[in-house]
Each structure stands twice: as C-alpha cells, then as structure tokens.
N, CA, C and O atoms as a GROMACS GRO file, in nm:
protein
  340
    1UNK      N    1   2.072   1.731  -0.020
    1UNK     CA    2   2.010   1.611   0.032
    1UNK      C    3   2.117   1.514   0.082
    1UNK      O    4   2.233   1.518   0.040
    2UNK      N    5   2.071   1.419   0.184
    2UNK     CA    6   2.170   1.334   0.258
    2UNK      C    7   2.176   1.236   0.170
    2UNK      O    8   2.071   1.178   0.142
    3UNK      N    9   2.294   1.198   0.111
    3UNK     CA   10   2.296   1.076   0.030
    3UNK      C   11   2.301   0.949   0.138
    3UNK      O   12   2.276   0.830   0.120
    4UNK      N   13   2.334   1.005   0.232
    4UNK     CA   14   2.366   0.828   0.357
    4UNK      C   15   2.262   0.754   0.412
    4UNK      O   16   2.260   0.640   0.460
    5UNK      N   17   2.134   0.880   0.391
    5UNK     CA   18   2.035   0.811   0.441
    5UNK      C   19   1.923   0.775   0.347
    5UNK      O   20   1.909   0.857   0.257
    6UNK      N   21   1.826   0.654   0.345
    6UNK     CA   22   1.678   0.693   0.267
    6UNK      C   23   1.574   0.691   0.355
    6UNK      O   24   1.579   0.612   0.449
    7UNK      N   25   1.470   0.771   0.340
    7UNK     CA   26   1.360   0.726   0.362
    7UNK      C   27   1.283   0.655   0.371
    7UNK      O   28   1.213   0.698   0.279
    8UNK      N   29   1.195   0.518   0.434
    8UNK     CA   30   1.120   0.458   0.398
    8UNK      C   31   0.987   0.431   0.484
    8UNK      O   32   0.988   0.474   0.599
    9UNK      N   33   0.891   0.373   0.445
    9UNK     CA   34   0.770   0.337   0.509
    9UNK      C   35   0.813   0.194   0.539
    9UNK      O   36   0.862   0.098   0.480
   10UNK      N   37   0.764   0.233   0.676
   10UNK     CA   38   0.778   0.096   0.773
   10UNK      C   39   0.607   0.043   0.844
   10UNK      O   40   0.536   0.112   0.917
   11UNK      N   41   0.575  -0.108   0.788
   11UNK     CA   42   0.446  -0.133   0.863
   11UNK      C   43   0.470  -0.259   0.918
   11UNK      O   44   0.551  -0.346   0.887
   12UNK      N   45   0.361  -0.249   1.027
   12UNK     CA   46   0.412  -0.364   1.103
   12UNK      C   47   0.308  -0.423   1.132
   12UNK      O   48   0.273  -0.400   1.248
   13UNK      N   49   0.246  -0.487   1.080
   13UNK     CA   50   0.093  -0.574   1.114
   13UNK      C   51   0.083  -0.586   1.259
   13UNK      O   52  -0.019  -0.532   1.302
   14UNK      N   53   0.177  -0.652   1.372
   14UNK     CA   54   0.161  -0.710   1.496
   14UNK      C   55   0.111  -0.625   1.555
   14UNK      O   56   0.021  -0.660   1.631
   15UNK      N   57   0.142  -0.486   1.549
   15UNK     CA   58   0.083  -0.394   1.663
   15UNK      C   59   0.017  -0.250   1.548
   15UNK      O   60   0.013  -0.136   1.593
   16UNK      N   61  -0.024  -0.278   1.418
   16UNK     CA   62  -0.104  -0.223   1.344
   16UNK      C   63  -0.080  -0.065   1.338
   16UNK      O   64  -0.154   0.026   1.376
   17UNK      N   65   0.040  -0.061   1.283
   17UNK     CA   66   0.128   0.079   1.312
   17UNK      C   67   0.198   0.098   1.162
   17UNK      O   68   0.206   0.007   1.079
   18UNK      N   69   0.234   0.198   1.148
   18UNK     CA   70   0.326   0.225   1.043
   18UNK      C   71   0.391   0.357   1.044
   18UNK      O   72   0.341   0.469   1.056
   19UNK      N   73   0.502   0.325   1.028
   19UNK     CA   74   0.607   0.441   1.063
   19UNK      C   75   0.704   0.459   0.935
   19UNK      O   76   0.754   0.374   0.862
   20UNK      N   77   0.716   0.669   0.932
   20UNK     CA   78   0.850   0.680   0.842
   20UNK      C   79   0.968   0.676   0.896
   20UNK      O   80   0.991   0.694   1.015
   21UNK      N   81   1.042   0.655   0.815
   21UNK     CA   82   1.172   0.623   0.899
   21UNK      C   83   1.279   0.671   0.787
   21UNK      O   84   1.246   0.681   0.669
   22UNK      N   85   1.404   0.698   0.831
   22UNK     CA   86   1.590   0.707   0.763
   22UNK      C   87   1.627   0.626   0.839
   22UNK      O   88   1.627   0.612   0.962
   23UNK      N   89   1.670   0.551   0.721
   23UNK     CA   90   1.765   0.438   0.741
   23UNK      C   91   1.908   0.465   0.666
   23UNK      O   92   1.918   0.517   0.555
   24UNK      N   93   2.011   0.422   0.742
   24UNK     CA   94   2.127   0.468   0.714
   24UNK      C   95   2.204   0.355   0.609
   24UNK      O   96   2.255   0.258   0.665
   25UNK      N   97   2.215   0.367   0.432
   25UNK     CA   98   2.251   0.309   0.359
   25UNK      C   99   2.414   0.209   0.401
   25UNK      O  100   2.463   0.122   0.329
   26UNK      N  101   2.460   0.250   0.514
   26UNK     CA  102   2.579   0.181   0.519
   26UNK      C  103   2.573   0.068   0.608
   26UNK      O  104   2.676   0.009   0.642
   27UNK      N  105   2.462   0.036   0.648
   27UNK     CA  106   2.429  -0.031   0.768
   27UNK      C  107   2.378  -0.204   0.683
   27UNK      O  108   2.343  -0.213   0.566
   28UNK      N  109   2.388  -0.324   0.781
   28UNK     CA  110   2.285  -0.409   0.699
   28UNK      C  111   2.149  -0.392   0.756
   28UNK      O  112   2.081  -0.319   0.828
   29UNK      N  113   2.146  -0.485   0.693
   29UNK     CA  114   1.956  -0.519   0.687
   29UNK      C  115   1.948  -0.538   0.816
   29UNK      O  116   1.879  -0.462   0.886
   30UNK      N  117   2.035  -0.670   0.883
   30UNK     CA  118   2.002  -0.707   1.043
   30UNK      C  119   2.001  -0.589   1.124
   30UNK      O  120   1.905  -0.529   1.171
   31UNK      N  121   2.128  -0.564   1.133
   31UNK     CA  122   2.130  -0.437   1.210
   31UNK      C  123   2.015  -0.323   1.212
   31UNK      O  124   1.989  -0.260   1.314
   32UNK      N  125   1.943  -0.301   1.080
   32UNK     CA  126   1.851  -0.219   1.134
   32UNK      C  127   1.727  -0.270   1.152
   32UNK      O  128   1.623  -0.203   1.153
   33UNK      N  129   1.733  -0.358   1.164
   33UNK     CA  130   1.597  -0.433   1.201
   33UNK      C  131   1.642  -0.454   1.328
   33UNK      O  132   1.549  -0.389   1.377
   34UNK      N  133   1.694  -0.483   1.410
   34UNK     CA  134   1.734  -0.544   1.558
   34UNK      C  135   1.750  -0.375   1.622
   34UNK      O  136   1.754  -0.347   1.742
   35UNK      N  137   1.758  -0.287   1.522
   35UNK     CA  138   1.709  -0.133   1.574
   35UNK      C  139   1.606  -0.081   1.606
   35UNK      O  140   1.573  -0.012   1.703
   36UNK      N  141   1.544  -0.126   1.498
   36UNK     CA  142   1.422  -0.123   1.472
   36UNK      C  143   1.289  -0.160   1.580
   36UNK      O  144   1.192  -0.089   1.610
   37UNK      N  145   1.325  -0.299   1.626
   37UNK     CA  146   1.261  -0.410   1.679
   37UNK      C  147   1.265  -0.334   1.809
   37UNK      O  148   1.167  -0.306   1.877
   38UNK      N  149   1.440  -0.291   1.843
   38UNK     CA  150   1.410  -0.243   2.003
   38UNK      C  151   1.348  -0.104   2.048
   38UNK      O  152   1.288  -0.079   2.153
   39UNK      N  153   1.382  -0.012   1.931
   39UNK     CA  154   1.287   0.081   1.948
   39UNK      C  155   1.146   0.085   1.935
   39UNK      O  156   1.091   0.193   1.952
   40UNK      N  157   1.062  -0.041   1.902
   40UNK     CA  158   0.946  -0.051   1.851
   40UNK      C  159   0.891  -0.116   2.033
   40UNK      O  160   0.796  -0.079   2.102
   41UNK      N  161   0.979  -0.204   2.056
   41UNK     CA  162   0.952  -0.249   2.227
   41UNK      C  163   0.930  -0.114   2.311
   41UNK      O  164   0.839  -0.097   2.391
   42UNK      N  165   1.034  -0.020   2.278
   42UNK     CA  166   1.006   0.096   2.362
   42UNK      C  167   0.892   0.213   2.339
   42UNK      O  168   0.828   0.277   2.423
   43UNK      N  169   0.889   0.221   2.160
   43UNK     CA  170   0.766   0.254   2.186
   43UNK      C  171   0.602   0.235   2.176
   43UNK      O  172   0.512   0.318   2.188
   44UNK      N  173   0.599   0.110   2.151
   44UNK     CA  174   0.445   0.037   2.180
   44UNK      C  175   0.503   0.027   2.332
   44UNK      O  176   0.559  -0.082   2.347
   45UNK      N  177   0.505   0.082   2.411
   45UNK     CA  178   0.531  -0.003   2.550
   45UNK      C  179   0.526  -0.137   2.594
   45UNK      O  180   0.442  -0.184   2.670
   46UNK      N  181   0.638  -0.209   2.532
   46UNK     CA  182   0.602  -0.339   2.527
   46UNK      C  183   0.517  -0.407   2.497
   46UNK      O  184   0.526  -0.520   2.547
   47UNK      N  185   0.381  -0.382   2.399
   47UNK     CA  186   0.290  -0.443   2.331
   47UNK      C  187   0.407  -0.507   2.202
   47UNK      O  188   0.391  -0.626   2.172
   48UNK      N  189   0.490  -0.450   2.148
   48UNK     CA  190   0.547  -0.565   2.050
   48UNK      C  191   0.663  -0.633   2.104
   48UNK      O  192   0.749  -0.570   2.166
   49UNK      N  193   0.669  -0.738   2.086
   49UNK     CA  194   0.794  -0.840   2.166
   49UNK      C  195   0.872  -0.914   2.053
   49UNK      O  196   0.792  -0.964   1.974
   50UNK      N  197   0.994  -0.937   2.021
   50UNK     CA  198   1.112  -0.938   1.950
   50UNK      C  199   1.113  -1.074   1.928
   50UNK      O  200   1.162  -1.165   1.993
   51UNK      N  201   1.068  -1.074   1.854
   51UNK     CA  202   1.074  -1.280   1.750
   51UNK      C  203   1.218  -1.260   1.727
   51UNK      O  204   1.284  -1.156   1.718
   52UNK      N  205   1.261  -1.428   1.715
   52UNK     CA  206   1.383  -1.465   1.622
   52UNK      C  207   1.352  -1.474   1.463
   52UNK      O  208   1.430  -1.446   1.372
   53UNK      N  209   1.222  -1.520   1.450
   53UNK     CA  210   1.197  -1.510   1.293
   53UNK      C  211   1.125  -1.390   1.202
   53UNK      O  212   1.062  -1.396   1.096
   54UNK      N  213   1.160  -1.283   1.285
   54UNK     CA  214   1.098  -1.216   1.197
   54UNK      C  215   1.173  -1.119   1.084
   54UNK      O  216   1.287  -1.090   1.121
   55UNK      N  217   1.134  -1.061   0.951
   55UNK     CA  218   1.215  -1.025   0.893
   55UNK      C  219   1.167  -0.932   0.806
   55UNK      O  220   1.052  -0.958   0.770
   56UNK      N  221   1.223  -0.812   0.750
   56UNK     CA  222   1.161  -0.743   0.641
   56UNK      C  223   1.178  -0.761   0.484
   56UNK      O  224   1.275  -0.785   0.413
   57UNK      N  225   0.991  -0.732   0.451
   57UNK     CA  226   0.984  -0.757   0.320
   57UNK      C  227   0.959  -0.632   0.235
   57UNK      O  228   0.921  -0.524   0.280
   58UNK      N  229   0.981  -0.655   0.132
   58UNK     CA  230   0.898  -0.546   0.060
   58UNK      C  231   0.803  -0.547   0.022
   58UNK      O  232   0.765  -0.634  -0.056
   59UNK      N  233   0.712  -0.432   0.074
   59UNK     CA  234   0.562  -0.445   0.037
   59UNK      C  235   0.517  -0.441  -0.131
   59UNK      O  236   0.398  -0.446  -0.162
   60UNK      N  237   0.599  -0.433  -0.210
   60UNK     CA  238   0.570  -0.447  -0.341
   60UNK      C  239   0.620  -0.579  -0.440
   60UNK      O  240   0.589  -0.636  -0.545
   61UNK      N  241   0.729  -0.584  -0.320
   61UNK     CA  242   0.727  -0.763  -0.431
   61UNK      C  243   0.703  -0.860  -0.312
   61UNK      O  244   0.688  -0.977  -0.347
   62UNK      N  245   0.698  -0.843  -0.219
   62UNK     CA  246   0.700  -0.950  -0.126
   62UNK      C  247   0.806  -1.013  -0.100
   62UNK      O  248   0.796  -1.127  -0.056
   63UNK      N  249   0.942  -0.951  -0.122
   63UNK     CA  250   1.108  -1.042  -0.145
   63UNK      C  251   1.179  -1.026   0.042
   63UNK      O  252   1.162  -0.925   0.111
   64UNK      N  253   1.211  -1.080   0.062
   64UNK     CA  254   1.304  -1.114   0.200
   64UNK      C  255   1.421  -1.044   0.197
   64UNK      O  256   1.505  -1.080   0.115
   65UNK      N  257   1.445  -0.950   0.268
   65UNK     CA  258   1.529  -0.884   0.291
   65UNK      C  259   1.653  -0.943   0.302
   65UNK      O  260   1.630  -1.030   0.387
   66UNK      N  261   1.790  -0.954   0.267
   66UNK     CA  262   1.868  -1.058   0.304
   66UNK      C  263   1.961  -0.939   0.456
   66UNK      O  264   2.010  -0.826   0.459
   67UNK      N  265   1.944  -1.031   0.536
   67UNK     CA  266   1.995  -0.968   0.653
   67UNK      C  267   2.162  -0.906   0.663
   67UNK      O  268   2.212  -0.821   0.737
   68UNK      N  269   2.218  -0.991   0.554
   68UNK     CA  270   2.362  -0.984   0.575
   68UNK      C  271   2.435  -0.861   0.469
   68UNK      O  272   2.552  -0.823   0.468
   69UNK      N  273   2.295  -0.807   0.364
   69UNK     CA  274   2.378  -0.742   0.318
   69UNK      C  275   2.338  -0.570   0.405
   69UNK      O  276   2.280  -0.547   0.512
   70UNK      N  277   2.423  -0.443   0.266
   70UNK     CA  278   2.411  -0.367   0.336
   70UNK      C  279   2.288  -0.304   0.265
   70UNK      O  280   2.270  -0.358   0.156
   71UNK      N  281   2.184  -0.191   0.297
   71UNK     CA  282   2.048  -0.151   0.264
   71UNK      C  283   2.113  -0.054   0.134
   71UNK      O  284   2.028   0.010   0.072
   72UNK      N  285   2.254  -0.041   0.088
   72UNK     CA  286   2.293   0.013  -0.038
   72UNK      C  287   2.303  -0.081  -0.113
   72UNK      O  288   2.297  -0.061  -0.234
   73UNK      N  289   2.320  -0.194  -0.066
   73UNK     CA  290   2.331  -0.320  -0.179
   73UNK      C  291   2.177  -0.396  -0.186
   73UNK      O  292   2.161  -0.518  -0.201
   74UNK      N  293   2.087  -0.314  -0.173
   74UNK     CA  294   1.959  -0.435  -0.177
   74UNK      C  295   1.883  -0.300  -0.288
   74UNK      O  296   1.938  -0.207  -0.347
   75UNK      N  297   1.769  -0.334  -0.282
   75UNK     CA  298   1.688  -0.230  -0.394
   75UNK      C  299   1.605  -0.124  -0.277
   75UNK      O  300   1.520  -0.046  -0.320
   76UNK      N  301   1.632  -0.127  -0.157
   76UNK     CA  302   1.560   0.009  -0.102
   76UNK      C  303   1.587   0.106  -0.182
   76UNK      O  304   1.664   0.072  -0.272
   77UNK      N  305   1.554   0.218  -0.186
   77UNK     CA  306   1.537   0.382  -0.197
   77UNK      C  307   1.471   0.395  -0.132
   77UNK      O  308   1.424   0.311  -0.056
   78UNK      N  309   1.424   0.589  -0.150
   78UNK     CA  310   1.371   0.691  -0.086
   78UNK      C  311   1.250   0.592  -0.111
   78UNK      O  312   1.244   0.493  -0.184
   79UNK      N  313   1.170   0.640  -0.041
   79UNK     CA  314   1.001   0.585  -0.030
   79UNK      C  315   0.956   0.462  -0.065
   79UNK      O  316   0.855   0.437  -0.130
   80UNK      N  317   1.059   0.365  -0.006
   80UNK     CA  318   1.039   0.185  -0.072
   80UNK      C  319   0.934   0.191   0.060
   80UNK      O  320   0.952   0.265   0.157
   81UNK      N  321   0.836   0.110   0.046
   81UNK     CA  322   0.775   0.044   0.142
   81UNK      C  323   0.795  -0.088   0.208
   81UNK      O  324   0.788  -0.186   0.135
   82UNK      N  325   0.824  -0.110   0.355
   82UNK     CA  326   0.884  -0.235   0.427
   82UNK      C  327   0.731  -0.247   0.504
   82UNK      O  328   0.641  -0.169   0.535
   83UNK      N  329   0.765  -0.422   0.517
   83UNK     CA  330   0.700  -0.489   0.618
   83UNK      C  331   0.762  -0.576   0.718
   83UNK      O  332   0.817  -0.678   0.675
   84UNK      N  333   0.763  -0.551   0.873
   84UNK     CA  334   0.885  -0.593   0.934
   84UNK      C  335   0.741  -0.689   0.985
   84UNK      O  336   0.630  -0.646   1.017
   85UNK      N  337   0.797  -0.854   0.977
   85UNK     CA  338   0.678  -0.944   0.976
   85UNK      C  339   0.726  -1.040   1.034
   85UNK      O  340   0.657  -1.140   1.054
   0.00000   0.00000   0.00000
C-alpha cells in the first residue's frame, strides 16, 4: 500500500457531487484544495466557480481545515470524509 497517499470522500454541496479522491500526505491543505477547486471548474464545466472563502471541513466534527499545514499533520486518513464549502 502507498503510504504517501490517503484516500478520502470529498462532498461538495454547491454543485451536489461527491467524489473519491488520493490526496498526497506531503502536500498542505491549501494546495490541495486550490487543486481541487480547479479541477472541479473543469469538471462541472464551469457550473462551480472558485470562492476566496471557501474551505474544507470535516464531515464528522465540523473542524476547519487549517490551510497552512501539511494533510500528514492534520487528522485525515484513509476514508476521512471532507466538505469543501
């Protein structure tokens, strides 16, 4: 198994979608959200459009992702559930 990457569930209320995804543990939070965001423009065909405030939570505690760290230093694992909101 890939230790670099986890798995997670990604939902996104705005365009009523939810996606699995690997996310790469060495990366931060921003960075894969501003990944995230632009691949999500490309594939809703521009039905979702890229806020400055938006941010991911966890769907089980409701906690704010802190953007600056890295997704090995926050409590993701394999099968955490996100809400990019």
């Amino acid at each position: 198994m890939n230790k670099n990457k986890i798995l997670i569930e990604l939902e996104i209320p705005l365009i009523e979608r939810k996606y699995d995804l690997f996310v790469p543990v060495n990366k931060k939070v921003g960075t894969i959200k501003k990944l995230i965001e632009q691949a999500l423009v490309d594939l809703s065909d521009g039905s979702y459009v890229i806020a400055e405030d938006t941010n991911l939570y966890s769907k089980e505690t409701g906690a704010v992702y802190d953007v600056n760290k890295t997704v090995r230093d926050t409590d993701l694992k394999n099968g955490s559930r996100v809400i990019l909101l």
